[in-house]
mmJSON file of the N, C-alpha and C atoms, coordinates in Angstrom:
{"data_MODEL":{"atom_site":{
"group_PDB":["ATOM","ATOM","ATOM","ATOM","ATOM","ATOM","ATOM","ATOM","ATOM","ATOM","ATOM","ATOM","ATOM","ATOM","ATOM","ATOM","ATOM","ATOM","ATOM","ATOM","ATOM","ATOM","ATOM","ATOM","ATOM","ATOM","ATOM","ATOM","ATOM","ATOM","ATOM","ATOM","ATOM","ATOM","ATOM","ATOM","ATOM","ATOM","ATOM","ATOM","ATOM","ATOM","ATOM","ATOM","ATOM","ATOM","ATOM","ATOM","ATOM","ATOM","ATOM","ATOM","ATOM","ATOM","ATOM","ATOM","ATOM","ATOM","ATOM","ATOM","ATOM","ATOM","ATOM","ATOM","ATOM","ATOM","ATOM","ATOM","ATOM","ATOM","ATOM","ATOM","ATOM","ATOM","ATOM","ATOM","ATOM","ATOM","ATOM","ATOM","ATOM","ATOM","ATOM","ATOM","ATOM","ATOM","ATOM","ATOM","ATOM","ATOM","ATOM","ATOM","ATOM","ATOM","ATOM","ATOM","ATOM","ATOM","ATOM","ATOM","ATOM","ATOM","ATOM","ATOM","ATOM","ATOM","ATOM","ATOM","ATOM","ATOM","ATOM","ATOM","ATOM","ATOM","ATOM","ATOM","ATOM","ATOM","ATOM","ATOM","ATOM","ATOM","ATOM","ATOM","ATOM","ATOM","ATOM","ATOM","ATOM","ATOM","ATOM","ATOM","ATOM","ATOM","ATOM","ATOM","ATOM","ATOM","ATOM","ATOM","ATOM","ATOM","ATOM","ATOM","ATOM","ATOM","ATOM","ATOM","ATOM","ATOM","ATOM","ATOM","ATOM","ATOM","ATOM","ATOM","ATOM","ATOM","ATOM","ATOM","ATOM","ATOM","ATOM","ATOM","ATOM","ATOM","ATOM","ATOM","ATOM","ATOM","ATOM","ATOM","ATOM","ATOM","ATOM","ATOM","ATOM","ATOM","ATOM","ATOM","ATOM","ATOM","ATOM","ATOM","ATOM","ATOM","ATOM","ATOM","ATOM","ATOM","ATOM","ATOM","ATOM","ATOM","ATOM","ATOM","ATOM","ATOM","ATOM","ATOM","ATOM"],
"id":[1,2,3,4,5,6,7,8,9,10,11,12,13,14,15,16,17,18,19,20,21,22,23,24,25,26,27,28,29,30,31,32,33,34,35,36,37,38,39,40,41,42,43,44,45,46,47,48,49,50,51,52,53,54,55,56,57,58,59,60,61,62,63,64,65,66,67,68,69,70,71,72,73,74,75,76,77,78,79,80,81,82,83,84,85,86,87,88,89,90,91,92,93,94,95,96,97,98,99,100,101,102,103,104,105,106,107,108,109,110,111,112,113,114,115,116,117,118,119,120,121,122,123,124,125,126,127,128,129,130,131,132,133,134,135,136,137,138,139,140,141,142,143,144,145,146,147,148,149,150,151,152,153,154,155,156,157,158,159,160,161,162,163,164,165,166,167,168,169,170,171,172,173,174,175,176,177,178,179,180,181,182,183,184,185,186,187,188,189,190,191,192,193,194,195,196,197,198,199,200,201],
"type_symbol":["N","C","C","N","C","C","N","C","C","N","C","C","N","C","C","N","C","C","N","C","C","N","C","C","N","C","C","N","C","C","N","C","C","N","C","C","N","C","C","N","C","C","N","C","C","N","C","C","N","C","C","N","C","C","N","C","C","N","C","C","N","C","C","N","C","C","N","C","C","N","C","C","N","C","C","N","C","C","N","C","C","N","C","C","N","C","C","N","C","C","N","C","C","N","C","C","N","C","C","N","C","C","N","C","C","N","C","C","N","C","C","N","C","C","N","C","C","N","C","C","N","C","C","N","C","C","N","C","C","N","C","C","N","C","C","N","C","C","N","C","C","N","C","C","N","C","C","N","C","C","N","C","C","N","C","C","N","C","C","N","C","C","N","C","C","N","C","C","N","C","C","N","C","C","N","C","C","N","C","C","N","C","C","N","C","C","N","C","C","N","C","C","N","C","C","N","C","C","N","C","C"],
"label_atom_id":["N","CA","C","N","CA","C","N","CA","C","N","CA","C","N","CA","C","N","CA","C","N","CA","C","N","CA","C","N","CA","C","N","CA","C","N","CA","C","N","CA","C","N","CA","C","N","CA","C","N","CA","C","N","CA","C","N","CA","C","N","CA","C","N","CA","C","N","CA","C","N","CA","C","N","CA","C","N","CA","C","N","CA","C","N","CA","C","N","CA","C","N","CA","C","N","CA","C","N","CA","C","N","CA","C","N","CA","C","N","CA","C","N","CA","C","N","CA","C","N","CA","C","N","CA","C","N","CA","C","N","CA","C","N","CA","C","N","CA","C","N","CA","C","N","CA","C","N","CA","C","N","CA","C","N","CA","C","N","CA","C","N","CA","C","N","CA","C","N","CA","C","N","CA","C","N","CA","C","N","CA","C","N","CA","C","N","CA","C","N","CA","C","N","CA","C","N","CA","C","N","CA","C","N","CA","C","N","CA","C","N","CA","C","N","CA","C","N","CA","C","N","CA","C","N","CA","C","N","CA","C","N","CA","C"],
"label_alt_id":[null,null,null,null,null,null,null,null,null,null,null,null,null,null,null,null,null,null,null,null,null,null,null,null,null,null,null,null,null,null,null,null,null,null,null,null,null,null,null,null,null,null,null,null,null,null,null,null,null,null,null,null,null,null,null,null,null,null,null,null,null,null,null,null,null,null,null,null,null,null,null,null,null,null,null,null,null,null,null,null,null,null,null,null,null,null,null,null,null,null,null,null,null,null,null,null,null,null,null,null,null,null,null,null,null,null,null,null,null,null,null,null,null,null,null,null,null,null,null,null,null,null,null,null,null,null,null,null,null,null,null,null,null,null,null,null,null,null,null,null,null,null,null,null,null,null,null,null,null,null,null,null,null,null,null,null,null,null,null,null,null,null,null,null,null,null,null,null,null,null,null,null,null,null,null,null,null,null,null,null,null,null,null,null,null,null,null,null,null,null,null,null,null,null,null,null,null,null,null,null,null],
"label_comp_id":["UNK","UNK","UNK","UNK","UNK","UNK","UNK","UNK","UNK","UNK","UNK","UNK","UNK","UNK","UNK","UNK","UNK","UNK","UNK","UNK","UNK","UNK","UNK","UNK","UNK","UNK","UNK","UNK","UNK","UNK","UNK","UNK","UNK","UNK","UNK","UNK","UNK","UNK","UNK","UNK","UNK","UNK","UNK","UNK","UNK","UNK","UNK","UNK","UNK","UNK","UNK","UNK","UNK","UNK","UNK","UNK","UNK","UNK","UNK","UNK","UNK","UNK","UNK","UNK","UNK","UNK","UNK","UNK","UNK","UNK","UNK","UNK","UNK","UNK","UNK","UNK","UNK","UNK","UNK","UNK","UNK","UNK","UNK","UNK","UNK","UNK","UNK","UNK","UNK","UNK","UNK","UNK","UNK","UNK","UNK","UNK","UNK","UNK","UNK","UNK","UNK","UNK","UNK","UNK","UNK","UNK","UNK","UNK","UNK","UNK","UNK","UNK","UNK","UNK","UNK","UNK","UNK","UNK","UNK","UNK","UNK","UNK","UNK","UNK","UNK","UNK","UNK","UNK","UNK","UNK","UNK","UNK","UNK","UNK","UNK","UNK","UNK","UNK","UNK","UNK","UNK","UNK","UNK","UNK","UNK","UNK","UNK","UNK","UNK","UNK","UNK","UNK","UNK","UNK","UNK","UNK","UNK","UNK","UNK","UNK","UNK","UNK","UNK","UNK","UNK","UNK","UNK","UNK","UNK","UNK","UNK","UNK","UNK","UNK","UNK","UNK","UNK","UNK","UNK","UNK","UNK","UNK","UNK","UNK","UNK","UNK","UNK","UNK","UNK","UNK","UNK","UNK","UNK","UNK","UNK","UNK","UNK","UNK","UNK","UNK","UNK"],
"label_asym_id":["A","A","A","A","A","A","A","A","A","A","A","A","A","A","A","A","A","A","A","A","A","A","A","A","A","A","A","A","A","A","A","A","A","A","A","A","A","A","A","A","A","A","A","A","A","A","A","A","A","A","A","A","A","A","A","A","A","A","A","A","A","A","A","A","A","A","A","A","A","A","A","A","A","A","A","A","A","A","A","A","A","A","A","A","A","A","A","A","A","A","A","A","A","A","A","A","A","A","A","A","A","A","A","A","A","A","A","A","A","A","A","A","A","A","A","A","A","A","A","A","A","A","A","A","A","A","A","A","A","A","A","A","A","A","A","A","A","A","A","A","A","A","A","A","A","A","A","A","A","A","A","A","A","A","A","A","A","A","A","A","A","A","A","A","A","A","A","A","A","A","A","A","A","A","A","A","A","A","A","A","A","A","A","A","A","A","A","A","A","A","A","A","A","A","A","A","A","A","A","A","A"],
"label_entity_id":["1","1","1","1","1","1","1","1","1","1","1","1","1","1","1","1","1","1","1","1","1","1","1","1","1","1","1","1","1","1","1","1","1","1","1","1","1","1","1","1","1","1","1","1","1","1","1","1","1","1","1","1","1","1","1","1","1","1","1","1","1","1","1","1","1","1","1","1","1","1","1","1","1","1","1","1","1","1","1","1","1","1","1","1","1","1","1","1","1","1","1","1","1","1","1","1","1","1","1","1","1","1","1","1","1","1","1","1","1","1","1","1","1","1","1","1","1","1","1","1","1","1","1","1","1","1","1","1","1","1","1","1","1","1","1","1","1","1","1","1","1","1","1","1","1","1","1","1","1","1","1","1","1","1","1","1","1","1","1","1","1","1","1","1","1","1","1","1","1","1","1","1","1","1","1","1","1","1","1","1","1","1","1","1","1","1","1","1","1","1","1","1","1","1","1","1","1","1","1","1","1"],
"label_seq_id":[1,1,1,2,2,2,3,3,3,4,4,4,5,5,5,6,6,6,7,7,7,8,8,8,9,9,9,10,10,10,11,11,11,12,12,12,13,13,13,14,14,14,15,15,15,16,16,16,17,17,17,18,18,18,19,19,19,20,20,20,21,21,21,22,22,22,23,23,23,24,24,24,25,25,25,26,26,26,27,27,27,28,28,28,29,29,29,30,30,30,31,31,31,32,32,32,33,33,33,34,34,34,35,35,35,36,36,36,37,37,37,38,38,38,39,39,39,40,40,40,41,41,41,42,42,42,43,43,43,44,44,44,45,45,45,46,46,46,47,47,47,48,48,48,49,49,49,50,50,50,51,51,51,52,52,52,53,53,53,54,54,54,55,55,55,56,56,56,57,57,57,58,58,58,59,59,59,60,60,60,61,61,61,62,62,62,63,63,63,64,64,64,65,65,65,66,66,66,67,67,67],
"pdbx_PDB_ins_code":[null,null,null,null,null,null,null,null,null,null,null,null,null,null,null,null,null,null,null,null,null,null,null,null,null,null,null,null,null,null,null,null,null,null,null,null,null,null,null,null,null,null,null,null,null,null,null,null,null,null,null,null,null,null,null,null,null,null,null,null,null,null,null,null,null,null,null,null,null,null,null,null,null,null,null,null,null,null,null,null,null,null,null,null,null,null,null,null,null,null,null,null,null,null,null,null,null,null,null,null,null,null,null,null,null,null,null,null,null,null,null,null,null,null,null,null,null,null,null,null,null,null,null,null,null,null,null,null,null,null,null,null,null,null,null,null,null,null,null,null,null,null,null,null,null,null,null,null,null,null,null,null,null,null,null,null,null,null,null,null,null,null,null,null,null,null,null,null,null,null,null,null,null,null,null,null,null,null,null,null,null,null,null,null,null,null,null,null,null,null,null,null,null,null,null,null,null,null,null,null,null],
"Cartn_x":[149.883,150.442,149.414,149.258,148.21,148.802,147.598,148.269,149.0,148.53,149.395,150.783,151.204,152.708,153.479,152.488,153.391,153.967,152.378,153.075,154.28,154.332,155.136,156.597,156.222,157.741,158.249,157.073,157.473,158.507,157.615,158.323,159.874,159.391,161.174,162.273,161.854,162.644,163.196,162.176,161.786,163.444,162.91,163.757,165.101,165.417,166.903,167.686,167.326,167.653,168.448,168.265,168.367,167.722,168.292,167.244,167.724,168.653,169.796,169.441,169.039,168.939,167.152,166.288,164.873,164.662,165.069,165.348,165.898,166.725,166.972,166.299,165.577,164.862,163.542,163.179,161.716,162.03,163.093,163.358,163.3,163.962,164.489,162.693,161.976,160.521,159.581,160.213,159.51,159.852,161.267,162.186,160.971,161.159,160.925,159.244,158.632,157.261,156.922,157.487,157.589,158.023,158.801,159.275,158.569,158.267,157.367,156.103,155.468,154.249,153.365,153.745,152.827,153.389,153.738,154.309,153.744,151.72,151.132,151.142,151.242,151.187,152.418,153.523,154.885,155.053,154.683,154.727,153.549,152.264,151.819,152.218,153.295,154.162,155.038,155.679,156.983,156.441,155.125,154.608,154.016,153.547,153.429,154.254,155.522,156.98,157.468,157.232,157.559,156.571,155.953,154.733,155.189,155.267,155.819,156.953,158.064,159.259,159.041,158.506,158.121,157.699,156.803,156.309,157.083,157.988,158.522,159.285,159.927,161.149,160.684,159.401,158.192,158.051,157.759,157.967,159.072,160.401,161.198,162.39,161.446,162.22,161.326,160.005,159.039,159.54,159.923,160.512,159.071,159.602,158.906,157.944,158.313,156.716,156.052,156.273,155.256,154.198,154.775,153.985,153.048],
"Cartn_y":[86.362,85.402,85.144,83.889,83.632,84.11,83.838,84.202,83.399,81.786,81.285,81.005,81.325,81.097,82.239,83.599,84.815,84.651,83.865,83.656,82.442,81.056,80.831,80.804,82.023,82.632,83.75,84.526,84.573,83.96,82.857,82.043,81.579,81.035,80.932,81.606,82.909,84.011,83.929,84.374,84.612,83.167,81.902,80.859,81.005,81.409,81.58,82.513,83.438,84.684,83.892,82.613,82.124,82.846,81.695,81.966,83.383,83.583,85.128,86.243,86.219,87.755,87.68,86.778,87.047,87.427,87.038,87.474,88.848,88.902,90.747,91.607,90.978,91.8,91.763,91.352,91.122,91.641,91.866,93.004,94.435,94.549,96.06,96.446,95.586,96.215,96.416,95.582,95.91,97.198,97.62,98.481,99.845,99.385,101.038,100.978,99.919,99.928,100.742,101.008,101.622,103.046,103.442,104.761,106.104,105.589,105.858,105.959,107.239,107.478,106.22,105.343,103.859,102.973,103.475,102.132,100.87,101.115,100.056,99.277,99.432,99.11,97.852,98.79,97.951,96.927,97.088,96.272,95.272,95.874,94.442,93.276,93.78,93.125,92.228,93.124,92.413,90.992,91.041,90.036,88.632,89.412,88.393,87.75,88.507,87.588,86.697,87.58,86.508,84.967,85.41,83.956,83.208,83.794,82.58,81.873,82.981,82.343,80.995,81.636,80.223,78.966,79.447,78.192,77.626,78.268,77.106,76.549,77.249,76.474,75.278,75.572,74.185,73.479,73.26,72.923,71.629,72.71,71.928,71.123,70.901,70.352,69.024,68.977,67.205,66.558,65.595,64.66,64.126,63.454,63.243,62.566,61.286,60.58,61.138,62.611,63.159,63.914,64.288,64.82,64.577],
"Cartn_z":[121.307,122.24,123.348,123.744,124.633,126.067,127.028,128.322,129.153,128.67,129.819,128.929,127.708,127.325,127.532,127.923,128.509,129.874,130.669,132.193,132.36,131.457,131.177,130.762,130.064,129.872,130.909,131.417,132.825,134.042,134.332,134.999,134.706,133.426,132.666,132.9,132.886,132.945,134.23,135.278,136.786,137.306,136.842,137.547,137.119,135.694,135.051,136.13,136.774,137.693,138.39,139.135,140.638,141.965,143.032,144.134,144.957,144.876,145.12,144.426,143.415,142.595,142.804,142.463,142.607,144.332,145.667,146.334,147.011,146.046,146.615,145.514,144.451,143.645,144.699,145.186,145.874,147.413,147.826,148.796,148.347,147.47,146.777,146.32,145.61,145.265,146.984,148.203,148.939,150.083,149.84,150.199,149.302,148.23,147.422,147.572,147.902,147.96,149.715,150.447,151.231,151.787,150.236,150.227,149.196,148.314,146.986,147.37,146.866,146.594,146.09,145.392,144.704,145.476,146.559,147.741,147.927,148.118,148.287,146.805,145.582,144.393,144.531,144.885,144.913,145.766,146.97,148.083,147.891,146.996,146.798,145.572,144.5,143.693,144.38,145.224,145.493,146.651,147.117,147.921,146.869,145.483,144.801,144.183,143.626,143.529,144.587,146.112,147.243,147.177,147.079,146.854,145.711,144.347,143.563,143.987,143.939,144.641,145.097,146.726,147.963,146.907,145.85,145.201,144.797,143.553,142.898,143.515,144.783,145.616,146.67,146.837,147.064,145.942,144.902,143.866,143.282,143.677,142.958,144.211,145.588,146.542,146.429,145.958,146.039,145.21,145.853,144.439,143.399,142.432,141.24,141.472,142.563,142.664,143.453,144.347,145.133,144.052,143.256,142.301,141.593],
"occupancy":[1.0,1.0,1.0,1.0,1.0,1.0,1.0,1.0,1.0,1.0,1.0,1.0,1.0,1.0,1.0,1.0,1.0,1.0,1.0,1.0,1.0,1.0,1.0,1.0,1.0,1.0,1.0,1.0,1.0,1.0,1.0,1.0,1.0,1.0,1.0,1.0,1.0,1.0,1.0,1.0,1.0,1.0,1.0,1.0,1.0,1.0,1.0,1.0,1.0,1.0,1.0,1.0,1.0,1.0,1.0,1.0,1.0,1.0,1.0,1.0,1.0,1.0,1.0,1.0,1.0,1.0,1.0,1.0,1.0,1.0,1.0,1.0,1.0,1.0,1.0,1.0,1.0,1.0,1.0,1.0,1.0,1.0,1.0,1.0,1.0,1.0,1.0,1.0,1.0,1.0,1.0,1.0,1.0,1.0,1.0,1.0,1.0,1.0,1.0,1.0,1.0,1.0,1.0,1.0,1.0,1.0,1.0,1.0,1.0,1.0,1.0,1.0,1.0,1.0,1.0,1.0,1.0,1.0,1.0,1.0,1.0,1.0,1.0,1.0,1.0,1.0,1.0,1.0,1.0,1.0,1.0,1.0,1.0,1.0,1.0,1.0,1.0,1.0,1.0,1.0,1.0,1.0,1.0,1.0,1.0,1.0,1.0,1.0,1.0,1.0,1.0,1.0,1.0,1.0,1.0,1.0,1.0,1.0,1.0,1.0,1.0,1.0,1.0,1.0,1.0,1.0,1.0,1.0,1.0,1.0,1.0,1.0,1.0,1.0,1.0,1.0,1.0,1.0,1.0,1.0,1.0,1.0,1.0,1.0,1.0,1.0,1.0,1.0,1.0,1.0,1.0,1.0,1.0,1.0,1.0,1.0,1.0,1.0,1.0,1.0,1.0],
"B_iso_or_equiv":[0.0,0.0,0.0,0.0,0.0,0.0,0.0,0.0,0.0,0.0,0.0,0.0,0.0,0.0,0.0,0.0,0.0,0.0,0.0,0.0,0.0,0.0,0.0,0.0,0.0,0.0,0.0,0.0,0.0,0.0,0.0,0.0,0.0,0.0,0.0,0.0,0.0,0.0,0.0,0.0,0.0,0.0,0.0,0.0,0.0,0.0,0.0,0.0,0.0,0.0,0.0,0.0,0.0,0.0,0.0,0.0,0.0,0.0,0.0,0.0,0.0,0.0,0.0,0.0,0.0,0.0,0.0,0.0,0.0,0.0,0.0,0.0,0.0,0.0,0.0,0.0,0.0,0.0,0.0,0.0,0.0,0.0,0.0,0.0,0.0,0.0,0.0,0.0,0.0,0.0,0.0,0.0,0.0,0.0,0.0,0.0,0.0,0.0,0.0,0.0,0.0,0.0,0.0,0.0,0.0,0.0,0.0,0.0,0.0,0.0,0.0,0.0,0.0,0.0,0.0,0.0,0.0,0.0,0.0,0.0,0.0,0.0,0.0,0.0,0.0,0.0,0.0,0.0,0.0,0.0,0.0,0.0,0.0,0.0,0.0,0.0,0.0,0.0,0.0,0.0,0.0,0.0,0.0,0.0,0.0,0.0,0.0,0.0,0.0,0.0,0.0,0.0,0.0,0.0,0.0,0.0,0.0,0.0,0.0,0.0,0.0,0.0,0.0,0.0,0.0,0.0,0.0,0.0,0.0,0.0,0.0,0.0,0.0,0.0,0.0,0.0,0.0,0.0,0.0,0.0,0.0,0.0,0.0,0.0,0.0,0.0,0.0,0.0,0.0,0.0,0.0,0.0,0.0,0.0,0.0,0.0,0.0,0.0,0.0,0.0,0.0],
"pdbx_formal_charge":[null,null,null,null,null,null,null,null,null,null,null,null,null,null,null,null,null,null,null,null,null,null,null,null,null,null,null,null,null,null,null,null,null,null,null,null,null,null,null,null,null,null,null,null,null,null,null,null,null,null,null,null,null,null,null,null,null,null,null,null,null,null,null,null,null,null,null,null,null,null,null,null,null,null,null,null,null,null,null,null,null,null,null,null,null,null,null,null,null,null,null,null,null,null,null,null,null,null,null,null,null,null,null,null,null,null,null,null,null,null,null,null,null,null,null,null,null,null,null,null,null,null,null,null,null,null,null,null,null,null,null,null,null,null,null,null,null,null,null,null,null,null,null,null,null,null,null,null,null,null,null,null,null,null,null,null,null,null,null,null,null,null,null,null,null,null,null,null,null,null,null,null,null,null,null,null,null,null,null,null,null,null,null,null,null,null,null,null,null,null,null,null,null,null,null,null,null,null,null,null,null],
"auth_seq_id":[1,1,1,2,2,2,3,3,3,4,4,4,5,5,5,6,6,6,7,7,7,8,8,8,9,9,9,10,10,10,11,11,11,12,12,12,13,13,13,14,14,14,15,15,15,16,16,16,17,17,17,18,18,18,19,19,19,20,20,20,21,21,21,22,22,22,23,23,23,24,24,24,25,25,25,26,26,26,27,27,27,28,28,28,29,29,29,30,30,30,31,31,31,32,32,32,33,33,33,34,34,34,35,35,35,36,36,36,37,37,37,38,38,38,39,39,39,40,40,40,41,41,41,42,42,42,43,43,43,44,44,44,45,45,45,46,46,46,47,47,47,48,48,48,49,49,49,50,50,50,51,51,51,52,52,52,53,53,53,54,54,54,55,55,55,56,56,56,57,57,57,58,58,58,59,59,59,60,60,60,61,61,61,62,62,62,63,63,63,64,64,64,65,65,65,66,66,66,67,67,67],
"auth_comp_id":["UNK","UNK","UNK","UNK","UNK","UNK","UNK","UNK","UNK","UNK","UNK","UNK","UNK","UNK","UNK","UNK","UNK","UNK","UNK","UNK","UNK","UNK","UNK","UNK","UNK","UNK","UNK","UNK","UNK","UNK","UNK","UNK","UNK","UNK","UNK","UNK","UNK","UNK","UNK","UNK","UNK","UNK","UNK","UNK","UNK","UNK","UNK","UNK","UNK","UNK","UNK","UNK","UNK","UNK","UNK","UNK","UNK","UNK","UNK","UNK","UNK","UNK","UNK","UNK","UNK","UNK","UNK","UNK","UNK","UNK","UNK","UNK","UNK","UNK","UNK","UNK","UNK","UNK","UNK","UNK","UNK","UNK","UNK","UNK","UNK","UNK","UNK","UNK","UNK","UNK","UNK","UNK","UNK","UNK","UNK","UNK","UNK","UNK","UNK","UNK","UNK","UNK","UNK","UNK","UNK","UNK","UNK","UNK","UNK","UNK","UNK","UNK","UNK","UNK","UNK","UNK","UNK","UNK","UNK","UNK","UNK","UNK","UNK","UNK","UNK","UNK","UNK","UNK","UNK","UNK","UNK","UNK","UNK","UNK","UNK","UNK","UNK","UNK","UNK","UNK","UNK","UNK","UNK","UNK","UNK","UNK","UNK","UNK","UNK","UNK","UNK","UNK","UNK","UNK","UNK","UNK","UNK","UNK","UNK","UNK","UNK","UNK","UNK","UNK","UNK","UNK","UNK","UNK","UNK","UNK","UNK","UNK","UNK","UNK","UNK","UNK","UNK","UNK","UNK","UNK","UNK","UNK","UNK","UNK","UNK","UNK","UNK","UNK","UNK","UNK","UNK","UNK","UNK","UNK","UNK","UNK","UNK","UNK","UNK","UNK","UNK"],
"auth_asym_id":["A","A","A","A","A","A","A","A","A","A","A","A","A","A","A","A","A","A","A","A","A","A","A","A","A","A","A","A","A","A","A","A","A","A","A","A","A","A","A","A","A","A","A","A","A","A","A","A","A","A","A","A","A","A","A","A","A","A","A","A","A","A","A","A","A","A","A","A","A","A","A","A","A","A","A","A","A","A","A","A","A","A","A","A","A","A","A","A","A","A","A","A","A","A","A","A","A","A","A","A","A","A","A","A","A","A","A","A","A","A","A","A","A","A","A","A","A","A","A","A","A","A","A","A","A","A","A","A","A","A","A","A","A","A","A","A","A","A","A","A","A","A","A","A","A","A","A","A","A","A","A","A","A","A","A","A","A","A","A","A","A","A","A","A","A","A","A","A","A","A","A","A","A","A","A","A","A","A","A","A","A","A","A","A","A","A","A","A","A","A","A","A","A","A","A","A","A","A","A","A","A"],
"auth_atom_id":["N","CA","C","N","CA","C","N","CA","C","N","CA","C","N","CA","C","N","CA","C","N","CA","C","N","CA","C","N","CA","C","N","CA","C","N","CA","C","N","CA","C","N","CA","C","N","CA","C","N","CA","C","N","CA","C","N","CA","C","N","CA","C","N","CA","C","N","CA","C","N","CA","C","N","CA","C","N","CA","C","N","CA","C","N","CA","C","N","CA","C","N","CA","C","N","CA","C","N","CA","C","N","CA","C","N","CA","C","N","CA","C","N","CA","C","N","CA","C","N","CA","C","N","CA","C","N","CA","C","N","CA","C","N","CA","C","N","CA","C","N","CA","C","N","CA","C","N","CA","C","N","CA","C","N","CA","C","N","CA","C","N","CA","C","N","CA","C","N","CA","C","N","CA","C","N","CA","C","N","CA","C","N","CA","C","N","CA","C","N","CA","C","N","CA","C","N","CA","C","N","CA","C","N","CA","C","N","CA","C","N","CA","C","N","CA","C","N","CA","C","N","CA","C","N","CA","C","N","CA","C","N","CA","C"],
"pdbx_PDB_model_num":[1,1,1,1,1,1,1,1,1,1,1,1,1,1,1,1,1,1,1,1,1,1,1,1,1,1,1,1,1,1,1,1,1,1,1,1,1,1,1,1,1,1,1,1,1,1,1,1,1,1,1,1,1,1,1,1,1,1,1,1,1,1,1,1,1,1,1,1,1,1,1,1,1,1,1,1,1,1,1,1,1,1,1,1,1,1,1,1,1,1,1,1,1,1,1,1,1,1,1,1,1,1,1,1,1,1,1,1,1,1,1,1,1,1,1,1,1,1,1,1,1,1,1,1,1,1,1,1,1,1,1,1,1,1,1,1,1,1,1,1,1,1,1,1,1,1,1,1,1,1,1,1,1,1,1,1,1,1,1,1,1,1,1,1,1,1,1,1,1,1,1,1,1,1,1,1,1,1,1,1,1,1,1,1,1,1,1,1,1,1,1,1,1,1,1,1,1,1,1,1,1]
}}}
């Protein structure tokens, strides 16, 4: 499987969740990234879920001809 149809299906996945559960999933990794021995590991995950997030919800607020 190539890489961008894994990150693809990533994403897929990631947006099916809604904006409520990827949200407190990306608290809870930055909660435990602070308590845990691999804290900095976690806390730098849960910042890169925060970043996609922000994206696609930038993303999917431009309408079509901004795009």
């Amino acid at each position: 499987m190539k890489r961008g149809s894994r990150e693809a299906e990533r994403a897929k996945k990631l947006r099916s969740l809604g904006p409520n559960t990827r949200i407190y999933f990306t608290r809870l990794l930055a909660v435990a990234g602070t308590v845990c021995d691999h804290g900095t590991w976690l806390f730098t995950l849960a910042l890169q879920i925060d970043a996609m997030i922000r994206y696609e919800n930038a993303s999917e607020q431009k309408t079509p001809a901004a795009r």
